[in-house]
C-alpha angles and dihedrals in degrees: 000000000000130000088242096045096047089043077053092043101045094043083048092060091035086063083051102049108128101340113113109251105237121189120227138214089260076067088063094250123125119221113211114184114207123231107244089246092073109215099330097113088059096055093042096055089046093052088053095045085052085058118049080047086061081060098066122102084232102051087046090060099052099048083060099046084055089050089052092049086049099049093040087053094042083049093048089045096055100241118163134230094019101199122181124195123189109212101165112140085013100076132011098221097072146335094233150052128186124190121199136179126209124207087229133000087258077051090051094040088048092051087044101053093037085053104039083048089047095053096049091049085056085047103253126139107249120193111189121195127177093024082115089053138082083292092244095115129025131175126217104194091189086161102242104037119032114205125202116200103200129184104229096252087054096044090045082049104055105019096202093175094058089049090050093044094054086049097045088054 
């Protein structure tokens, strides 16, 4: 090297010395800073805006018309104890809550998966949980309206319906 270019060289990485490099948007990279809340504005804000859509006639109806679909293929199922609890206005995770019981757990895993398979044919978002368990308690998330499929003694055990009818009241 030159004498010129090293005496360059040797002032540029003496400016950078133990500060932090940081690129700018000349670099072609862009610098976003994040609010101290995190992302909780943005959830917030989702979870409004699910809500005044719940508001809507239409969406009404079609949240009925999903509850309809969920009892008729626990009917047709033959599960037992069909409960239904409305819990719009009252919760902002769903306006409904079905409660189902199975004979056995094969009887609950079968309800869950005809039903899980039923409601994505209809073109619904299903969200199954416990499917991978003993089979005593599964859980349908079909947005709108949650279903628990229960064996009798687990039902009996943890009586949803009785905890979620003293707090609808």
């Amino acid at each position: 090297m030159t004498e010129i270019k090293k005496q360059t060289h040797q002032a540029a990485n003496k400016t950078t010395v133990g500060k932090k490099k940081t690129p700018s948007k000349a670099q072609g990279q862009d610098i976003k800073k994040k609010s101290a809340s995190g992302g909780r504005a943005g959830a917030q804000k989702a979870e409004t805006k699910r809500a005044d859509m719940r508001s809507t006639d239409a969406q009404k109806e079609r949240v009925l018309g999903l509850l309809a679909l969920i009892e008729q293929k626990l009917d047709a199922g033959k599960a037992e104890n069909i409960m239904t609890i409305d819990l719009a206005g009252k919760t902002s995770f769903a306006d409904y809550l079905v409660i189902a019981t199975g004979t056995s757990a094969r009887h609950v895993f079968g309800l869950a998966n005809n039903l899980a398979t039923d409601l994505k044919k209809a073109g619904y978002r299903v969200q199954v949980s416990g499917d991978t368990g003993d089979g005593n308690w599964v859980v349908i998330d079909a947005i709108d309206v949650v279903v628990h499929l229960f064996t009798q003694e687990t039902r009996d055990f943890y009586r949803l319906e009785e905890i979620w009818n003293q707090k609808a009241s």
